[in-house]
N, C-alpha and C positions, 0 to 999 in steps of 0.2 A: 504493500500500500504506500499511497505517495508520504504520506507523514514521517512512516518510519525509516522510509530510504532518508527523507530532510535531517531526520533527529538524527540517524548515525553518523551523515555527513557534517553536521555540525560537534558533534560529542567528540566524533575523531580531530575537529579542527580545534577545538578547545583542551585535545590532551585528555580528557576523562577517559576510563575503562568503562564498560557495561554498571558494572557493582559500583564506582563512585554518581554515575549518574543515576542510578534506580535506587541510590539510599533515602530512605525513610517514605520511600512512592513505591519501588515496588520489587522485585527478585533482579537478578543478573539474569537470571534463567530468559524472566519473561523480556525484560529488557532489549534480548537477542533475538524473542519471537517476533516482537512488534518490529526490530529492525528488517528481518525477512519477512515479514506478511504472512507470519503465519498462526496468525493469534487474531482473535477480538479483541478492543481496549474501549475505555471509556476516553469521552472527549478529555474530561476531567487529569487523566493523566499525561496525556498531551499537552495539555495547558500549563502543570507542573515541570514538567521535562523544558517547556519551551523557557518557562522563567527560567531556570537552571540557567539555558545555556543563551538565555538572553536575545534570544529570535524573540519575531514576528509571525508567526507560522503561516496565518492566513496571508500573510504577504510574501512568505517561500514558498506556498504553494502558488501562487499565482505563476510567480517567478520560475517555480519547478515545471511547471503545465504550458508554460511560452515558451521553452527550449525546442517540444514538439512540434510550434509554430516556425519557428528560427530555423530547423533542421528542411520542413519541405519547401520553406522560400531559401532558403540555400539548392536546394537540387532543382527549384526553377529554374533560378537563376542559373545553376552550372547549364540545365539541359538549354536554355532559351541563350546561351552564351550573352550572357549582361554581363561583364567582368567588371563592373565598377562595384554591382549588386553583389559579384560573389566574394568580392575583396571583403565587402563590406559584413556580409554575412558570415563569413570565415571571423573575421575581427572579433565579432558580436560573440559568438558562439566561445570562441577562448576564453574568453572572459567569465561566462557562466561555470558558477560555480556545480552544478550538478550536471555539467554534460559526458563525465564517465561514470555518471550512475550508472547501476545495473540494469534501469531502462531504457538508455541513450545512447549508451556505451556502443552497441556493435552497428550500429544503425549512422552514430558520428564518425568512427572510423571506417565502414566504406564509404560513406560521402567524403571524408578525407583522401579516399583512397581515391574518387571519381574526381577530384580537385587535381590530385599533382597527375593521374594521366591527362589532364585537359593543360597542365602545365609540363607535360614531355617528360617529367619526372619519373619514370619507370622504378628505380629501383626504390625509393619509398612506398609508391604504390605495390612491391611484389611483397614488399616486407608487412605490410599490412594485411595485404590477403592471406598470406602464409598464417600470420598471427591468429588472425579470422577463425583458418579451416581447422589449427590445432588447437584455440580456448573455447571454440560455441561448437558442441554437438548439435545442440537443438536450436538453432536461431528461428525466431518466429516468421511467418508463412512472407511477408514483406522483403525480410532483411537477407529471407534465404533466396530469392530471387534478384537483390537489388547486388545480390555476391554473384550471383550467378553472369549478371550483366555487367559488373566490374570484371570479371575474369575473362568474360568475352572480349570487351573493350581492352582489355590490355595482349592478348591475344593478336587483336587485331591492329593496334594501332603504336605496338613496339616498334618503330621503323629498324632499332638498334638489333635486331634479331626476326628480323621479316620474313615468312617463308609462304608458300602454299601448305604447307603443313601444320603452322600457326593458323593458317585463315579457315583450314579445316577443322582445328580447335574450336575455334571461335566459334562456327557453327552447329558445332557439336554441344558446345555449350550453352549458345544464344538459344536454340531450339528444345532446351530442358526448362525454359521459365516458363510458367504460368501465369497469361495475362488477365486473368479474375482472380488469382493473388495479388497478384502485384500492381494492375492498372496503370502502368505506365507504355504505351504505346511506340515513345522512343526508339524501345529496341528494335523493332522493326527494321528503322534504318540502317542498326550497324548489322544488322543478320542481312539485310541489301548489299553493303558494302565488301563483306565477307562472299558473300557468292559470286559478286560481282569477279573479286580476284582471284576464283576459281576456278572464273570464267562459265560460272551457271548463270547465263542469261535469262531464261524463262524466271529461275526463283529469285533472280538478284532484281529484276522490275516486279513482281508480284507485290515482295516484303518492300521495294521502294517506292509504290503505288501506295501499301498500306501506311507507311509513312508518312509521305505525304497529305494524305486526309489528315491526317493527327495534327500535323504541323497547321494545316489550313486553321484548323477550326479550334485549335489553340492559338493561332495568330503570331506564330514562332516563325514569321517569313523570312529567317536567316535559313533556318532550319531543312523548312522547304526549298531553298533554293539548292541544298546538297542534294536532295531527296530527288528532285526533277531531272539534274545534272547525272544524276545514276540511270536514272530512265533513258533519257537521253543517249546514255552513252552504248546500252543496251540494243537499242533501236537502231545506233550507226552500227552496228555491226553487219550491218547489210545495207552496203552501199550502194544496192539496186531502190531503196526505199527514195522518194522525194527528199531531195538536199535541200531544197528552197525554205520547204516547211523548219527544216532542223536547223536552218541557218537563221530562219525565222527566230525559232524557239531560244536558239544561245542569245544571240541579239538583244533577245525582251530578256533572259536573265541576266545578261552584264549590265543590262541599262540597271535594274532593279539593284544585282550591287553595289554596284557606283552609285547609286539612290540611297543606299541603306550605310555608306562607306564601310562595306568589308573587303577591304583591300585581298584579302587572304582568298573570300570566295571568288571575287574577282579574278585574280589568279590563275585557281583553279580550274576557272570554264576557257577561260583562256585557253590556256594550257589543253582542255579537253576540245574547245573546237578546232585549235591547229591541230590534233591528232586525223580528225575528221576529212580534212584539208590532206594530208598525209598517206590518209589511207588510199587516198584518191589521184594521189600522184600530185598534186597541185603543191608542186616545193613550194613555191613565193608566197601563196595567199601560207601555208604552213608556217614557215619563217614568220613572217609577219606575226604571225599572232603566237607562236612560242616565244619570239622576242619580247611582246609585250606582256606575260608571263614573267620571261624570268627576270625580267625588272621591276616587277613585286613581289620577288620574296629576296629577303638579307642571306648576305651570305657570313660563314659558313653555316650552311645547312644541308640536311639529305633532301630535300623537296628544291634546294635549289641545285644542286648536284644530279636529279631528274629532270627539273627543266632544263638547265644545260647539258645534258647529255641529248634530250629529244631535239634541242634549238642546234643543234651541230649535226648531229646522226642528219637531220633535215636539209640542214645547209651542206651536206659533204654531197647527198644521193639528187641532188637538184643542181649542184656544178654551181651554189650560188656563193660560194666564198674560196677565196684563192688558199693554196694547198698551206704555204708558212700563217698563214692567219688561221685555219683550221686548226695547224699542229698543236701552235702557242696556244689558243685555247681550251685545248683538249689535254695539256698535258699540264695547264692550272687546273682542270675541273681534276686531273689523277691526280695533284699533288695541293687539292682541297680533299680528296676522298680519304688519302692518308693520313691528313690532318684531323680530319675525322673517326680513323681508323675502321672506313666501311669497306669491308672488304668485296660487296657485289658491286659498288659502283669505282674501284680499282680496278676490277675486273672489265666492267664496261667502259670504263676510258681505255683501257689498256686494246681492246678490241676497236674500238675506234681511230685510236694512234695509227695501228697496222692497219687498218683497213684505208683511213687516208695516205699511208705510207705506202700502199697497194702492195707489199709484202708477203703474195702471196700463200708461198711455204709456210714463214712463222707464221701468219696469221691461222693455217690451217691445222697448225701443230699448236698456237696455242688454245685453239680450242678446244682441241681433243685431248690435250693431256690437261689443260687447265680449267677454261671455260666450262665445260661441259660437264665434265665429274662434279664443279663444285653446283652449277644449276641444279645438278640430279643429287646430291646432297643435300639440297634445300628444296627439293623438291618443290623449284620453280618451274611451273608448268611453259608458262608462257616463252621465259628464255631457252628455256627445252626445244620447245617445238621450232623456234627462232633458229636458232645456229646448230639442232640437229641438223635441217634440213640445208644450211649451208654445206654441213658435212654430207648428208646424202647425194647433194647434187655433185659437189668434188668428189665424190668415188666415182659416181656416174662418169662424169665426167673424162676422169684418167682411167676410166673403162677397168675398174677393180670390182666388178657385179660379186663378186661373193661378198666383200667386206660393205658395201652397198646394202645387201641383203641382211647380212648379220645385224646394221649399227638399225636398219628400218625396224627388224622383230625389235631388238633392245626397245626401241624410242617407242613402239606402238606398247610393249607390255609396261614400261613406265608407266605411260600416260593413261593405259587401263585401270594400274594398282592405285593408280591416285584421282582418280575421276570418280 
């Protein structure tokens, strides 16, 4: 009961044992019932206990029952990205004296834990979940799905440890919450995001369809504009469909971010409509717009480290930038990747050095002893499929049909065990 969690958090602040504060009021015994709620009491002794330790009770309990308020306008604000609001909520919340009561406790630290993934923080976020899975057997019907959607989101959005097999996680996990427990609609998105780089089209616009209602009609128009840009990008995947419309479609959502100033989404669609542009062969209109991409996001970063690697791989296969102006920037984007210590995007500058270098040999040897093993170690589907079929076509090509044949079963039983 809320009184007796107030009274022991104060008893303990004042130094008293159970037996000094239940002298001449009432046992040590009962003392430690009424702190666990597992007793009846009279107001009467409440009122005793409160003079002792010199509270206001009806005004700790107020205080105690607004922490619950403080905790889901915190996870608005994180879900609805208000960072002034979560700064500010975060602030608030520290300061409450009973926010690791036994009622707050597992429910404030995964929203702590949804705070520093939303701040890139991974290893405080692992350390808390860890904490989570080994002190709460039984966390109530809420907390054990709002664990369930922090372990997906960190699954999914560790850039530092990225894989197809993390986003298989993530799925695996996003797809154990219950949304009439839990009622937060959210996840949807990231169970979208997670299919999406598994490259499940059908389920990754389903759950990004369902997403987006949520966003609408919560009025979380940041929110939606990820949600639609998943769909979006779904739908270019068949580049026989109407360009007009889809060119349409980014169009009204850059205008809307530039509307809303979220520079990062902005970005973003950037970024995904020169893919669009790309897929379709059209280097210049591509260029164009991964340009204006990757001079919204700072650098060092891994999102800036994919946009320049897509603004170059685009500019090298278009003939639109001369060969020393390729190099030079492709061998700061390898010698930011190191900087960073990311070893798949070392890997893909390294691949694009020899490839502008037109090298051939190594470039075909470092594929196969390098590239390649480490994609299928990370069971990166999509770089799999990518530079197997470089390699398929070079065996073809130097007319070696049996090792042709061999590397195709390899790449086709990969991409079965992980599909």
């Amino acid at each position: 009961m809320v009184e007796g969690e107030i009274i022991k958090f104060y008893r303990i602040k004042a130094g008293l044992t159970q037996e000094e504060l239940g002298k001449g009021i009432c046992s040590s015994k009962h003392v430690g019932k009424i702190e666990r709620g597992n007793t009846s009491y009279s107001s009467e002794i409440i009122s005793l206990f409160s003079k002792r330790l010199q509270i206001d009770i009806q005004k700790e309990i107020l205080n105690f029952e607004n922490v619950e308020n403080k905790l889901q306008n915190w996870h608005t604000a994180i879900i609805k990205l208000r960072m002034n609001d979560v700064e500010k909520y975060k602030k608030d919340l520290e300061k409450s004296p009973f926010i690791n009561s036994s009622k707050y406790d597992a429910k404030y630290q995964l929203l702590l834990a949804r705070y520093y993934l939303l701040m890139n923080d991974y290893q405080n976020a692992q350390i808390i979940i860890q904490n989570i899975q080994k002190d709460y057997n039984d966390l109530p019907f809420y907390e054990r799905n709002l664990l369930l959607h922090v372990i997906g989101i960190y699954y999914l959005n560790n850039y530092n440890n990225s894989s197809t097999e993390n986003h298989q996680k993530a799925i695996q996990t996003l797809k154990k919450i219950d949304i009439n427990e839990y009622g937060n609609p959210e996840y949807y998105y990231h169970l979208a995001v997670a299919y999406a780089w598994v490259d499940a089209k059908v389920m990754a616009y389903v759950n990004a369809e369902k997403a987006l209602k949520h966003f609408k009609d919560s009025r979380n128009f940041l929110r939606a504009i990820n949600a639609e840009s998943i769909m979006l990008l779904q739908v270019g995947n068949d580049i026989h469909l109407d360009f007009k419309s889809m060119k349409r479609a980014y169009k009204n959502l850059i205008h809307d971010s530039e509307a809303l100033n979220a520079p990062d989404k902005t970005g973003m669609l950037l970024n995904n409509f020169a893919l669009e542009y790309y897929k379709r062969q059209e280097y210049e209109k591509a260029q164009k717009y991964y340009k204006a991409a990757l001079q919204l996001e700072k650098k060092p970063s891994v999102i800036h480290l994919q946009r320049l690697n897509n603004y170059l791989k685009c500019s090298h296969e278009g003939k639109l930038m001369r060969k020393s102006v390729l190099l030079n920037n492709a061998q700061k984007g390898l010698a930011m990747a190191e900087e960073l210590n990311n070893r798949h995007y070392q890997i893909l500058f390294t691949l694009l050095i020899l490839s502008i270098e037109n090298n051939t040999n190594e470039y075909i040897q470092y594929i196969e002893k390098t590239a390649f093993p480490y994609f299928q170690s990370r069971k990166h589907t999509v770089q799999m499929k990518r530079y197997g079929k470089v390699l398929y076509d070079h065996y073809l090509e130097i007319k070696e049909f049996e090792k042709a044949i061999e590397f195709s079963n390899l790449l086709l039983n990969e991409l079965s065990i992980h599909n």
